[in-house]
MMTF fields as JSON, N, C-alpha, C and O atoms, coordinates in Angstrom:
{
  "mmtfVersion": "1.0.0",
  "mmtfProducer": "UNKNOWN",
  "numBonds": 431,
  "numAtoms": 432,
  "numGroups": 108,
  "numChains": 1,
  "numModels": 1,
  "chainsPerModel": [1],
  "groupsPerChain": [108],
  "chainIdList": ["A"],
  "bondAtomList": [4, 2, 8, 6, 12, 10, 16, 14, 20, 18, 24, 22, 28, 26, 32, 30, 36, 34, 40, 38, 44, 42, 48, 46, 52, 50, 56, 54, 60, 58, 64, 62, 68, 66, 72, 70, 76, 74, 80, 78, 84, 82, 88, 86, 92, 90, 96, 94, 100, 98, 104, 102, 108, 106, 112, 110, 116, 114, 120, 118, 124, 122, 128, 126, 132, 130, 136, 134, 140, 138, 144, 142, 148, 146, 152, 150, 156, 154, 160, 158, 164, 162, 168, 166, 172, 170, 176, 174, 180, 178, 184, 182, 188, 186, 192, 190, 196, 194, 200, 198, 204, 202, 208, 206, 212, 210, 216, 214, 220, 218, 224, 222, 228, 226, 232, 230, 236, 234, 240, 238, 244, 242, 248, 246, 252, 250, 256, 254, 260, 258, 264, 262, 268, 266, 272, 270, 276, 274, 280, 278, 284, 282, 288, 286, 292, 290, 296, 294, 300, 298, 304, 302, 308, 306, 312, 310, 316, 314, 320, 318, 324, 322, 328, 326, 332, 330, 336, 334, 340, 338, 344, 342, 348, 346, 352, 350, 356, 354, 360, 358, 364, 362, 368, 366, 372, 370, 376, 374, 380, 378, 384, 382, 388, 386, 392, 390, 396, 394, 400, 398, 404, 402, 408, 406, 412, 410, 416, 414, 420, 418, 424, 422, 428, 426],
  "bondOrderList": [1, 1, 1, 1, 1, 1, 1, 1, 1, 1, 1, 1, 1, 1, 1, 1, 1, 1, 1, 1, 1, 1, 1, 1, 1, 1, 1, 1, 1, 1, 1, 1, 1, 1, 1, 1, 1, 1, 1, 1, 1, 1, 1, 1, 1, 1, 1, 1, 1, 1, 1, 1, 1, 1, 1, 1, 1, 1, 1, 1, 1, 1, 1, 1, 1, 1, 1, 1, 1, 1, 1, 1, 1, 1, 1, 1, 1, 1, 1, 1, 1, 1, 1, 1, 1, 1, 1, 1, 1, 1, 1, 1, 1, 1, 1, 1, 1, 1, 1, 1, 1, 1, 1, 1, 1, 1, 1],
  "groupList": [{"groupName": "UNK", "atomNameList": ["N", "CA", "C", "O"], "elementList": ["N", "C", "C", "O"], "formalChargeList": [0, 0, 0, 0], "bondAtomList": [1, 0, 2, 1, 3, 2], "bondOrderList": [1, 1, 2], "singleLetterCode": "X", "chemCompType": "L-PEPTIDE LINKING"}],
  "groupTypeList": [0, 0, 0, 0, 0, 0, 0, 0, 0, 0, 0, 0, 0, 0, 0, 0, 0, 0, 0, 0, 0, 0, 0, 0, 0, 0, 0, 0, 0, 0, 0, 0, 0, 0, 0, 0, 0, 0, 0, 0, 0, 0, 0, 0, 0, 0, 0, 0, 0, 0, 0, 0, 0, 0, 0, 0, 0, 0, 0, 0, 0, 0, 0, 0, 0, 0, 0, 0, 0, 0, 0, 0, 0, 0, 0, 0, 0, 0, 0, 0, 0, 0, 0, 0, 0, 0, 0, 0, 0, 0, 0, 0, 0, 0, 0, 0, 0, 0, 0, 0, 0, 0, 0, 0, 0, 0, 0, 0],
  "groupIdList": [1, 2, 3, 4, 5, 6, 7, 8, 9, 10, 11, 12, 13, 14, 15, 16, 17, 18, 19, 20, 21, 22, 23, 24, 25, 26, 27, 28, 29, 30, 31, 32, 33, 34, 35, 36, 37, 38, 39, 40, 41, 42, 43, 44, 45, 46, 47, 48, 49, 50, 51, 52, 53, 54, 55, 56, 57, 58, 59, 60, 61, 62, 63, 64, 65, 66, 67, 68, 69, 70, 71, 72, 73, 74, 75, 76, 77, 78, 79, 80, 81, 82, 83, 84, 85, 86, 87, 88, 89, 90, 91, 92, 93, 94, 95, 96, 97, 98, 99, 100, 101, 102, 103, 104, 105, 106, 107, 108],
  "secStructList": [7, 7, 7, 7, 7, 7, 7, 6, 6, 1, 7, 7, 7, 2, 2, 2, 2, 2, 2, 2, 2, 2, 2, 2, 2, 2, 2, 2, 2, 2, 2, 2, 1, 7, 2, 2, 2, 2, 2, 2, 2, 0, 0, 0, 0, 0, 2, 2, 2, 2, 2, 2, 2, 2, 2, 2, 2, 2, 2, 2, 2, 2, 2, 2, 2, 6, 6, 7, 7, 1, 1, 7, 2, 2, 2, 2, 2, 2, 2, 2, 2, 2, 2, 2, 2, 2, 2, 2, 2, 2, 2, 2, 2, 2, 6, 6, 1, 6, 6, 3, 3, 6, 6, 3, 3, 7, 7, 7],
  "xCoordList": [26.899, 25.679, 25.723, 26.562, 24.868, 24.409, 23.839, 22.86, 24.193, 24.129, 23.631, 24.307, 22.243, 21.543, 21.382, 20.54, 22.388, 22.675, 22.519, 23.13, 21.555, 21.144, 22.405, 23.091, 23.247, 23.942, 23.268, 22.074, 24.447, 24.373, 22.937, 22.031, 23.052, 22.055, 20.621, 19.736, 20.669, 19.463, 18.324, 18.475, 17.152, 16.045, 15.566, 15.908, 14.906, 14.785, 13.06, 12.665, 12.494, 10.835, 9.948, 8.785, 11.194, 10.104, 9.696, 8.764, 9.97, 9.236, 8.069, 6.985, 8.278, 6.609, 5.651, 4.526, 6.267, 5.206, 4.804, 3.722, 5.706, 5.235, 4.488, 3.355, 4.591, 3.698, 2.126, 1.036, 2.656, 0.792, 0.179, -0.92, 0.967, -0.351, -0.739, -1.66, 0.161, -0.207, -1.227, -2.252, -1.331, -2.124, -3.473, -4.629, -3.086, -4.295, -5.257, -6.432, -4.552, -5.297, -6.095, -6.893, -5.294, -5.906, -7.046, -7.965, -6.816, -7.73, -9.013, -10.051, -8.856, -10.002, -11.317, -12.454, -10.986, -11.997, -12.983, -14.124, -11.626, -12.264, -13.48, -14.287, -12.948, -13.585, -15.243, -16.169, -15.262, -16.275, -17.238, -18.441, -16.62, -17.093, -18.645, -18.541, -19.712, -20.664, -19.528, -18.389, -20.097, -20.334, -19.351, -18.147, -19.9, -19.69, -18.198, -17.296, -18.335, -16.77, -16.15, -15.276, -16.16, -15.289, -14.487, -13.274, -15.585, -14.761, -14.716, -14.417, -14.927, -13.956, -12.692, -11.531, -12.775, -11.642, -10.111, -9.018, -10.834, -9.892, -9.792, -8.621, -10.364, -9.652, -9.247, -8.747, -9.527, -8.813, -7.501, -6.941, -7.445, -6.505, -5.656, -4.439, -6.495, -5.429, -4.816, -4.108, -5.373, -4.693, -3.317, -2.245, -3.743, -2.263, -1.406, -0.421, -1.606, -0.752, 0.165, 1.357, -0.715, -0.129, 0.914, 2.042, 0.288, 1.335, 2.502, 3.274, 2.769, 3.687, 4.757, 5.929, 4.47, 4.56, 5.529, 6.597, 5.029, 5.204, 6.355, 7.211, 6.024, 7.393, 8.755, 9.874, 8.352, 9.445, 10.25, 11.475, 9.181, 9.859, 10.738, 11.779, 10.433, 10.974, 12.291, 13.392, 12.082, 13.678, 14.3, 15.241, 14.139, 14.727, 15.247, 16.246, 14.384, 14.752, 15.622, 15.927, 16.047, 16.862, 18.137, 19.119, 18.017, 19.076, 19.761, 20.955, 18.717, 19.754, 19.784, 20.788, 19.526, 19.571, 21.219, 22.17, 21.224, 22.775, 23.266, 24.464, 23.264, 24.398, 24.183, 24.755, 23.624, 23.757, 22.892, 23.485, 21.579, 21.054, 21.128, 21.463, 20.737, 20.925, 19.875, 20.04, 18.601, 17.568, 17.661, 17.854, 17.422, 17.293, 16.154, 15.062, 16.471, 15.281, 14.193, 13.049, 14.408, 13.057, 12.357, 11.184, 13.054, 11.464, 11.265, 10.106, 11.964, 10.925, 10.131, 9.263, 10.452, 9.233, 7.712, 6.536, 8.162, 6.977, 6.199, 5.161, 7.328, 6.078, 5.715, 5.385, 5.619, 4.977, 3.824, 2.752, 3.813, 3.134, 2.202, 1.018, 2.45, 1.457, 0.443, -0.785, 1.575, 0.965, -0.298, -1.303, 0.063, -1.107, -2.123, -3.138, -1.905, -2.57, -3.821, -5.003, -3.421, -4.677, -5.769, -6.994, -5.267, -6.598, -7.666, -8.879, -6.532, -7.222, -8.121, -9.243, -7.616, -8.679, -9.623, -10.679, -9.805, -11.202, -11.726, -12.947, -11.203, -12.395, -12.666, -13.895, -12.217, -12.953, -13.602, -13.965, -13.711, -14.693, -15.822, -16.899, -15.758, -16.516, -17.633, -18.714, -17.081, -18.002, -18.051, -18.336, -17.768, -18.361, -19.356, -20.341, -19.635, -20.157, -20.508, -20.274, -21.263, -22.038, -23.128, -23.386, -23.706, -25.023, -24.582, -25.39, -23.311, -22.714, -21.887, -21.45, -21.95, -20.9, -20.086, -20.375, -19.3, -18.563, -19.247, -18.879, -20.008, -21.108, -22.947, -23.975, -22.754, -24.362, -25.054, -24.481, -26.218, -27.274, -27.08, -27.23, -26.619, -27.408, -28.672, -28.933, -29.782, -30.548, -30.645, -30.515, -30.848, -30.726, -32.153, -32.25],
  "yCoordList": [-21.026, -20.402, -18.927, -18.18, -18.51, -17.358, -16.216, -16.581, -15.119, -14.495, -12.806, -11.988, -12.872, -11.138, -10.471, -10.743, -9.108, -8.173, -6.843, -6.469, -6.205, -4.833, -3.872, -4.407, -2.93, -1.945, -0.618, -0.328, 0.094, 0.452, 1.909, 2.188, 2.426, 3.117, 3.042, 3.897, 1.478, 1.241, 0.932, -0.102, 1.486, 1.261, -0.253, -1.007, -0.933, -2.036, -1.62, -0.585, -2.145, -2.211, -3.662, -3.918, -4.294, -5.334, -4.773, -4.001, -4.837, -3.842, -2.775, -2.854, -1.984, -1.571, -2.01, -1.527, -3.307, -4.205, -5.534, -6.116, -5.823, -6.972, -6.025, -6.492, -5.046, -3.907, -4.059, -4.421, -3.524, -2.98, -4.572, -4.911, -5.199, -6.572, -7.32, -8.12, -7.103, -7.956, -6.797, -7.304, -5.211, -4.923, -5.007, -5.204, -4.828, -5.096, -6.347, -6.175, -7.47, -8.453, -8.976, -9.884, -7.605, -7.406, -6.71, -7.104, -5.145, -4.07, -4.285, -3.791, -5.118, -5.274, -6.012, -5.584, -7.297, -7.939, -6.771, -6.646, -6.147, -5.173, -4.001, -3.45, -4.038, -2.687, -3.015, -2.209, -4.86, -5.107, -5.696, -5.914, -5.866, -6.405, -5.085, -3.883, -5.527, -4.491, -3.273, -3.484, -2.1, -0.651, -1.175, -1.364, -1.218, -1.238, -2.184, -1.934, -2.966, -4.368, -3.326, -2.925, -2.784, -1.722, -1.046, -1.139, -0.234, 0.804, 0.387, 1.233, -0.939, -1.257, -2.049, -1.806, -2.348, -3.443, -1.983, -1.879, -1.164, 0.042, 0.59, 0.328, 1.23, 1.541, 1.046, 1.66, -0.451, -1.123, -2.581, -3.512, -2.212, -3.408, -2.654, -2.508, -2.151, -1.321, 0.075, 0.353, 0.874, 1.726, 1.657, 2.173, 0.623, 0.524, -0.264, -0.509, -0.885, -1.723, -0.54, -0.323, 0.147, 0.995, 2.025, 2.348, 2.384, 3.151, 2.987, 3.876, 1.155, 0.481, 0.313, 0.433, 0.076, -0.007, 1.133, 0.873, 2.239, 3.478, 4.225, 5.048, 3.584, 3.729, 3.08, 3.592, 1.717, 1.094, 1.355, 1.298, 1.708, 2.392, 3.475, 3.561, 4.402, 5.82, 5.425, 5.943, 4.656, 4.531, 4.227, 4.992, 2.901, 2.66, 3.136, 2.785, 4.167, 5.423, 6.521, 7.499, 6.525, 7.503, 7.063, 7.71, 5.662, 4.607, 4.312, 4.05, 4.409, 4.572, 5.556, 5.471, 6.891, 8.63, 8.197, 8.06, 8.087, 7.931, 6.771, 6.964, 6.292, 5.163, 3.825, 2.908, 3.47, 2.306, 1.714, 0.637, 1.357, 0.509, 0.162, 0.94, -1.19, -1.714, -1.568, -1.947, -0.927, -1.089, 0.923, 1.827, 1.06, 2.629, 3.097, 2.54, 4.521, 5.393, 5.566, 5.503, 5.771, 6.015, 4.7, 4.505, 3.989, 2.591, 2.622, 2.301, 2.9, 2.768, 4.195, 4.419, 5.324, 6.213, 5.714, 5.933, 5.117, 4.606, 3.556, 3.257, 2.697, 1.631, 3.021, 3.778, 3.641, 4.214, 4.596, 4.306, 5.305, 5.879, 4.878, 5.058, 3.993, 2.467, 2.436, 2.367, 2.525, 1.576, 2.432, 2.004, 4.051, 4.926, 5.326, 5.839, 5.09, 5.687, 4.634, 4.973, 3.507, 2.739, 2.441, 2.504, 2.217, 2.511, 3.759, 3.772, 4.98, 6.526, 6.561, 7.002, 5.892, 6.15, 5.241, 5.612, 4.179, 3.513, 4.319, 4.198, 5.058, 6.214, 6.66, 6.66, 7.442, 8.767, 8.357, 9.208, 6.968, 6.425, 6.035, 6.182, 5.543, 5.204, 6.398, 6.348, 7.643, 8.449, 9.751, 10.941, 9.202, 9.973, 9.408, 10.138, 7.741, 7.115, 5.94, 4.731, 6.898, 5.686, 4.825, 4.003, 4.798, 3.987, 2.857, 1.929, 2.682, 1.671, 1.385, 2.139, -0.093, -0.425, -1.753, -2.95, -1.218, -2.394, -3.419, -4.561, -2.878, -3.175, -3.332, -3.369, -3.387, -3.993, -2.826, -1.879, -2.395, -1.11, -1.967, -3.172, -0.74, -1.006, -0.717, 0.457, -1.557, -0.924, 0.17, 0.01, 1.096, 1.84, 2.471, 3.05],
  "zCoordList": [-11.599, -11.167, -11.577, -11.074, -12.447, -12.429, -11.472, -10.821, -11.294, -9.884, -10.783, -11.407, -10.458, -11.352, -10.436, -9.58, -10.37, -9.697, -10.452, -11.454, -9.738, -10.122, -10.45, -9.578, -10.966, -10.788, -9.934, -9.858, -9.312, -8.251, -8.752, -7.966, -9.801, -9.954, -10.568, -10.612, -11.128, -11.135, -10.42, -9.769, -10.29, -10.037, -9.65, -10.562, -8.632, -8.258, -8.404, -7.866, -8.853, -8.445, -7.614, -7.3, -7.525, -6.595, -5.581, -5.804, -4.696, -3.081, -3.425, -2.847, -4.185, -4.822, -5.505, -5.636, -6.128, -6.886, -5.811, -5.879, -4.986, -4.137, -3.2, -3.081, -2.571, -1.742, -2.497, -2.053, -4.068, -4.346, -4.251, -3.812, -4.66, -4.75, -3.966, -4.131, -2.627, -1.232, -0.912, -0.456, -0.998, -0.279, -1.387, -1.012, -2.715, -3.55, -2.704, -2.378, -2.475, -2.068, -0.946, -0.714, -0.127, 1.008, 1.404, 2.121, 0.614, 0.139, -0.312, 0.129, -1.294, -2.227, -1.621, -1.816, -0.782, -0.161, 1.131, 1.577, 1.261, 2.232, 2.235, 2.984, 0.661, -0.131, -0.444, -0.526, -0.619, -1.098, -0.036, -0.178, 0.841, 2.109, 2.976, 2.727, 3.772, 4.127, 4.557, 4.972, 4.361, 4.981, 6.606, 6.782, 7.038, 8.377, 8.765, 9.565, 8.132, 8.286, 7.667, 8.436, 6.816, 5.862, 7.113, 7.305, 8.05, 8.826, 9.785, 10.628, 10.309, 11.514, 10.578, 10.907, 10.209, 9.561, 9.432, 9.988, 8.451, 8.046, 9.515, 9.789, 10.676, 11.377, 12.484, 13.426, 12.361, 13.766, 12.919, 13.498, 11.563, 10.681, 9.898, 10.009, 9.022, 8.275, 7.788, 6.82, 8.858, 9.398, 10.157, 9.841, 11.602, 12.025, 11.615, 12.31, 10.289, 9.534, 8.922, 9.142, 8.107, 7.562, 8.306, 7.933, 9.312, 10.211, 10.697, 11.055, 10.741, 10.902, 9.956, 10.312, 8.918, 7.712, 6.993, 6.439, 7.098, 6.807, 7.716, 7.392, 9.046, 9.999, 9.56, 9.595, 9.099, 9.141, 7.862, 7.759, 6.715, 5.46, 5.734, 5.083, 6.704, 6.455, 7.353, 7.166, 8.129, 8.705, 7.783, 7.576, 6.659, 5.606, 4.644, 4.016, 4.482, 3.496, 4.305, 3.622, 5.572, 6.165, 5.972, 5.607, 6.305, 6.41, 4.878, 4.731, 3.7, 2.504, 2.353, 1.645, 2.363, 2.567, 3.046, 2.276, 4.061, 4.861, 3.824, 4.033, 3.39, 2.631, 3.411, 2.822, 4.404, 5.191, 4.738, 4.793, 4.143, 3.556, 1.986, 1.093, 1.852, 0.305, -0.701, -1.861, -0.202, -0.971, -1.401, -0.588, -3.062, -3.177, -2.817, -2.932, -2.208, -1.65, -2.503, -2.054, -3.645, -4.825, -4.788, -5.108, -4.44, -4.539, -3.338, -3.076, -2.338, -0.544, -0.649, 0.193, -1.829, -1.394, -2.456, -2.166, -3.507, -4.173, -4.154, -4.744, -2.853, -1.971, -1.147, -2.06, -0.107, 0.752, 0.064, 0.595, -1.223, -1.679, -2.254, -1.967, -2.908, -3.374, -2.048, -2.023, -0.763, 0.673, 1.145, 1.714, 0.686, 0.841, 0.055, 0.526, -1.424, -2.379, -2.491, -2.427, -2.643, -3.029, -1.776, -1.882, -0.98, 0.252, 0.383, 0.592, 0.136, 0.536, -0.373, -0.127, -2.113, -3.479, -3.099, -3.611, -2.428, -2.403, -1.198, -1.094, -0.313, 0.771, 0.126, 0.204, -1.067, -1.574, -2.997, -3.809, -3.212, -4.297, -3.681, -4.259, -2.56, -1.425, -1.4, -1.986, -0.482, -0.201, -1.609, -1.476, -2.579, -4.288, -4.222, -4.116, -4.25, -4.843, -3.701, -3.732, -2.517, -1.813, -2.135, -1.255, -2.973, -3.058, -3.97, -4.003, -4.847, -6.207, -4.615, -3.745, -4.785, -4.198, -5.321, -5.341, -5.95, -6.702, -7.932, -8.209, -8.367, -9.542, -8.986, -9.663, -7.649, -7.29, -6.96, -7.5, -6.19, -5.542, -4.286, -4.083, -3.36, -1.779, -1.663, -1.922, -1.284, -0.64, 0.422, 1.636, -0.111, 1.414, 1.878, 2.96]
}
């Protein structure tokens, strides 16, 4: 049996690539979903997901900071940053560009 093991200073990117695309998949329906499901969904779903999320990363990243965890700190800070970046860019595409929502016209 073959056994593929990272060396100790390389870079691992699964955890930021399994991060962006579970939340891609999550995000996106959200994004396209009415005005209103938008901002309860974002601040009663995935906000405190994220907060959770973001907690449990940074212990992780303290914890390999100190040597005690197995996963490297540069990919638990570039999931955090995946876990934050792509939500915040659809608020502020959102309110650039309220009246396009995702190819269609709202009536407003």
């Amino acid at each position: 049996m073959v056994e593929k093991t990272t060396e100790a200073g390389q870079l691992s990117w699964r955890l930021p690539s399994y991060a962006a695309i579970i939340e891609i998949i999550i995000v996106i329906p959200i994004a396209i979903s009415h005005p209103d499901t938008m901002f309860f969904v974002g601040i009663f779903l995935v906000i405190p997901a994220l907060l959770v999320a973001s907690i449990v990363l940074i212990v992780l990243f303290v914890r390999s900071v100190l040597g005690l965890g197995r996963v490297h700190s540069l990919s638990i800070l570039a999931t955090v940053a995946i876990l934050w970046v792509i939500p915040t860019s659809l608020i502020f595409y959102e309110r650039k560009h309220p009246a396009w929502r995702w190819g269609r016209r709202c009536a407003a």
